[in-house]
C-alpha positions as CSV (number, residue, x, y, z in Angstrom):
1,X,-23.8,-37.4,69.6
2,X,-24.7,-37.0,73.2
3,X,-28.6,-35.6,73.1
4,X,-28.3,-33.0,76.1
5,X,-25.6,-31.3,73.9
6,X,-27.7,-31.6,70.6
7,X,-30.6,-30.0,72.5
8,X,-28.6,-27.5,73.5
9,X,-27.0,-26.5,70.2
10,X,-30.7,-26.7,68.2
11,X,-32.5,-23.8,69.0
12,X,-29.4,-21.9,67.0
13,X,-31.3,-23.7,63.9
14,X,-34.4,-21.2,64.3
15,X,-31.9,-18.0,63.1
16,X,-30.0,-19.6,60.0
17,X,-30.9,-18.8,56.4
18,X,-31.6,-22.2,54.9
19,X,-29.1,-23.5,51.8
20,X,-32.6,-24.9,50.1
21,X,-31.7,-25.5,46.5
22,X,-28.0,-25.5,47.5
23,X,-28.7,-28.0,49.8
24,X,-31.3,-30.3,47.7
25,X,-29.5,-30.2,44.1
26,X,-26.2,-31.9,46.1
27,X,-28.9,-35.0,46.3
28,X,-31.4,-34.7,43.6
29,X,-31.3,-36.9,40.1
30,X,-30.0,-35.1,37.2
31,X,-32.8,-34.9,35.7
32,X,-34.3,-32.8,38.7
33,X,-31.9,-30.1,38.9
34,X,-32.8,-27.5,36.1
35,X,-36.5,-28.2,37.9
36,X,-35.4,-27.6,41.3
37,X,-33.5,-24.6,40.3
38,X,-36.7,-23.1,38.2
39,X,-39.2,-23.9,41.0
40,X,-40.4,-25.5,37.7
41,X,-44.6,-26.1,39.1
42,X,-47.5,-24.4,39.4
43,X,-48.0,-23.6,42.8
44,X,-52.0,-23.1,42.7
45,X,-52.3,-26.9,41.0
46,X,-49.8,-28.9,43.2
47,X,-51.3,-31.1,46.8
48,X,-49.6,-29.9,50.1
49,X,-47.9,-32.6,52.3
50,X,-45.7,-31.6,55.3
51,X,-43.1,-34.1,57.3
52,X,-41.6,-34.6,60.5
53,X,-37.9,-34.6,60.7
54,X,-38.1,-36.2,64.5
55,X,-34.6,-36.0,66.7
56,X,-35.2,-37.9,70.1
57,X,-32.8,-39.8,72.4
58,X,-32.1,-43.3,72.7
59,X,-29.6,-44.9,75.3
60,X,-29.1,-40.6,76.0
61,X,-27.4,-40.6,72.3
62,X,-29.4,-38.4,69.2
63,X,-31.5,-40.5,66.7
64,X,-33.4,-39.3,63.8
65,X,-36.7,-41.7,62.6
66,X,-37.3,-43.0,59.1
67,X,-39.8,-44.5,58.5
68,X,-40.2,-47.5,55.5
69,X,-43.2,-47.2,53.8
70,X,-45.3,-50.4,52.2
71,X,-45.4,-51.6,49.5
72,X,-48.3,-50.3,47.3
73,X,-49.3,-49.1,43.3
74,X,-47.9,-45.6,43.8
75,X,-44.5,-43.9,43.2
76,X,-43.1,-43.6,46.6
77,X,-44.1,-47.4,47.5
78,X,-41.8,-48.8,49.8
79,X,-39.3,-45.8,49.8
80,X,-37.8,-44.5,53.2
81,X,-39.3,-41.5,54.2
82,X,-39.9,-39.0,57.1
83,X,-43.3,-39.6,58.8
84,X,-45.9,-37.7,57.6
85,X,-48.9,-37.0,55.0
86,X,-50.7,-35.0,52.6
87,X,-53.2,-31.7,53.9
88,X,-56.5,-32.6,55.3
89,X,-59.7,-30.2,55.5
90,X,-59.0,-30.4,59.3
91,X,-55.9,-28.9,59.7
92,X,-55.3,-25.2,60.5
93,X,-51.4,-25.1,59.1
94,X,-48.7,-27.1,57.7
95,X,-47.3,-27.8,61.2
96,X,-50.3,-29.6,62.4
97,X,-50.2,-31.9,59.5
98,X,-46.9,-33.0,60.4
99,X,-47.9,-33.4,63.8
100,X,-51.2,-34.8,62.6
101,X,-49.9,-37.1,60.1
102,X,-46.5,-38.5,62.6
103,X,-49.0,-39.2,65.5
104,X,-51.1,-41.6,63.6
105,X,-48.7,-43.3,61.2
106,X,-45.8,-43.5,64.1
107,X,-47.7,-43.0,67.3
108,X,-45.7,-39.8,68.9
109,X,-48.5,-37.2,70.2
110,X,-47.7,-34.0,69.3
111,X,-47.3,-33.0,73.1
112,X,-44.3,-34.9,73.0
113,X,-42.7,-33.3,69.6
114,X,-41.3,-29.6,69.8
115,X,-40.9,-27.8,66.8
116,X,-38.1,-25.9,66.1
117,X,-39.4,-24.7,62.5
118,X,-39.9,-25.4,58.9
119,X,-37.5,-26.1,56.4
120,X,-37.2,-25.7,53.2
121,X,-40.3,-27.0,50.6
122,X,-39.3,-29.5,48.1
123,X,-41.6,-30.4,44.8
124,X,-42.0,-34.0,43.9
125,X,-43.1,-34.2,40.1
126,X,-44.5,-37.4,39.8
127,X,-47.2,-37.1,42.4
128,X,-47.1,-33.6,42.2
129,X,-47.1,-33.1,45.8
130,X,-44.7,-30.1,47.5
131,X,-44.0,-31.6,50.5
132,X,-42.8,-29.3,53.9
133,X,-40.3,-30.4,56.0
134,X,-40.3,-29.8,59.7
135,X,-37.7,-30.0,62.5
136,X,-38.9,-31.4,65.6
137,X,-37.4,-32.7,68.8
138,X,-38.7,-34.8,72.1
139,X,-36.9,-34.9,75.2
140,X,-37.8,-38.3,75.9
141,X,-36.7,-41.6,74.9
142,X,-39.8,-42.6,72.5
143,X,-42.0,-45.8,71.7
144,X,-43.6,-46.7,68.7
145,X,-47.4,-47.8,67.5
146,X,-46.8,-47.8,64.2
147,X,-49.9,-47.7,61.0
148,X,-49.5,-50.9,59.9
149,X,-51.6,-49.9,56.4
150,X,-48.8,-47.2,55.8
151,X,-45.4,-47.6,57.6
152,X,-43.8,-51.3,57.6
153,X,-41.0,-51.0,60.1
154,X,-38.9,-47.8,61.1
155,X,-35.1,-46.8,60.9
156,X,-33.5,-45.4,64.1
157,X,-30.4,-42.9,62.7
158,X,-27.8,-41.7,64.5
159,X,-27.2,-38.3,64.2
160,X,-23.5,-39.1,64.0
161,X,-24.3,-41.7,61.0
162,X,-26.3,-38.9,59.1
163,X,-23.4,-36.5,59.3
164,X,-21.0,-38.9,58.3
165,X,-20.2,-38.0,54.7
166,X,-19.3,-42.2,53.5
167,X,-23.0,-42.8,53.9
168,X,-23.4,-41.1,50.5
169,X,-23.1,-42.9,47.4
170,X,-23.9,-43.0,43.8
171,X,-26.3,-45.7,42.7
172,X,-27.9,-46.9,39.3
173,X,-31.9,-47.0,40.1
174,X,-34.8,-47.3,38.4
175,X,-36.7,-43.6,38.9
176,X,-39.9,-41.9,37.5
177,X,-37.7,-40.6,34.4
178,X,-35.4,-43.1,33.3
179,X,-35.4,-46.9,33.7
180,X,-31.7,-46.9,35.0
181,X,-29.4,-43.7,35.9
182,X,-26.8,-42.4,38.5
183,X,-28.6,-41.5,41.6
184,X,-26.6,-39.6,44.7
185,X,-28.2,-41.8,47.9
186,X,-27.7,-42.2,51.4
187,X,-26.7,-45.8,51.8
188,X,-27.8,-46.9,55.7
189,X,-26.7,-50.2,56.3
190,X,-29.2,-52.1,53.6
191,X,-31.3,-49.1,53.1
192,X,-31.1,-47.2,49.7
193,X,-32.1,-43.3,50.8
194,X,-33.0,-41.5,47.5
195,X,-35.0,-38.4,45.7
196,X,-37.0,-36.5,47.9
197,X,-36.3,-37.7,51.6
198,X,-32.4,-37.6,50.1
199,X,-32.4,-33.9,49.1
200,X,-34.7,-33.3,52.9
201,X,-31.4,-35.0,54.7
202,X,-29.0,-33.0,52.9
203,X,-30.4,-29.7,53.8
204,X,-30.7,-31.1,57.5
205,X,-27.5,-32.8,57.4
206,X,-25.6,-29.1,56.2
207,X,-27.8,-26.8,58.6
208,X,-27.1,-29.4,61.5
209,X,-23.3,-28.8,60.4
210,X,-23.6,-25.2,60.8
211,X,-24.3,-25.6,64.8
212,X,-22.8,-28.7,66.6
């Protein structure tokens, strides 16, 4: 999609009611549903994270940046995700994580990221993070410093690819409850999109539907 048309069309984001669990459940593992539909935790024991869902032109057309994370001892080790991090004593809000977190893992100051607002939180059991999503958009055609300790390389979406409905799949994975079950992914090119960046992209993906 052209990007001056996109940035045109975003701002209509800030007045919609968000699908949330509508949304999330059309991505999540079976096993997560009757969780996600109980807001099954305890919100004065779970760690805050927030991410940055980051639109941005390339070549004047709309992109949307993954990031790949390295490989670690950790549940979301080498996963796809949206840059971002956990709550640190030094930030005053949720926002400025996100900010915080994508400017030193991808490099983008947060001068150059305008956010539209927040999405909708989504609990991940086995680190027991709930993690907030946030919509952001730069103008400008970007370039990347990326954390080597953290991120290992990056995926540039099109925002036509995202809302492309063959990009999602059912796939047998290996997952924090089961050694093998049916998992609803986003398949982009040779990357497997899954669990909690899945069910972020789907509440993007049908809110993005609802103005361009």
């Amino acid at each position: 999609m052209d990007f001056d048309l996109f940035f045109k069309a975003i701002p209509n984001v800030v007045s919609l009611d968000l699908p949330s669990t509508i949304s999330h459940i059309k991505m999540a593992p079976s096993e997560r549903v009757k969780l996600i539909e109980e807001n099954g935790y305890d919100i004065n024991s779970v760690r805050k994270a927030a991410v940055m869902m980051l639109f941005y032109p390339k070549n004047d057309i709309t992109h949307l940046l993954l990031i790949i994370r390295n490989s670690y001892p950790g549940v979301h080790s080498s996963q796809i995700a949206f840059p971002g991090g956990k709550v640190e004593d030094i930030d005053f809000d949720l926002k400025q994580t996100a900010l915080r977190e994508t400017h030193e893992e991808i490099g983008v100051h947060p001068n150059d990221i305008h956010v539209i607002r927040d999405f909708s939180s989504i609990y991940i059991p086995p680190s027991n993070f709930l993690v907030y999503p946030f919509l952001g958009v730069s103008q400008t055609e970007l370039t990347f410093s990326l954390q080597e300790e953290e991120v290992a390389g990056i995926i540039e979406l099109p925002l036509s690819t995202l809302l492309d409905d063959s990009i999602i799949n059912i796939k047998n994975l290996e997952t924090s409850y089961s050694k093998l079950i049916e998992v609803p992914v986003f398949q982009i090119q040779e990357h497997t999109v899954w669990g909690a960046t899945a069910m972020m992209l789907s509440e993007l993906k049908d809110v993005l539907k609802m103005v361009l």
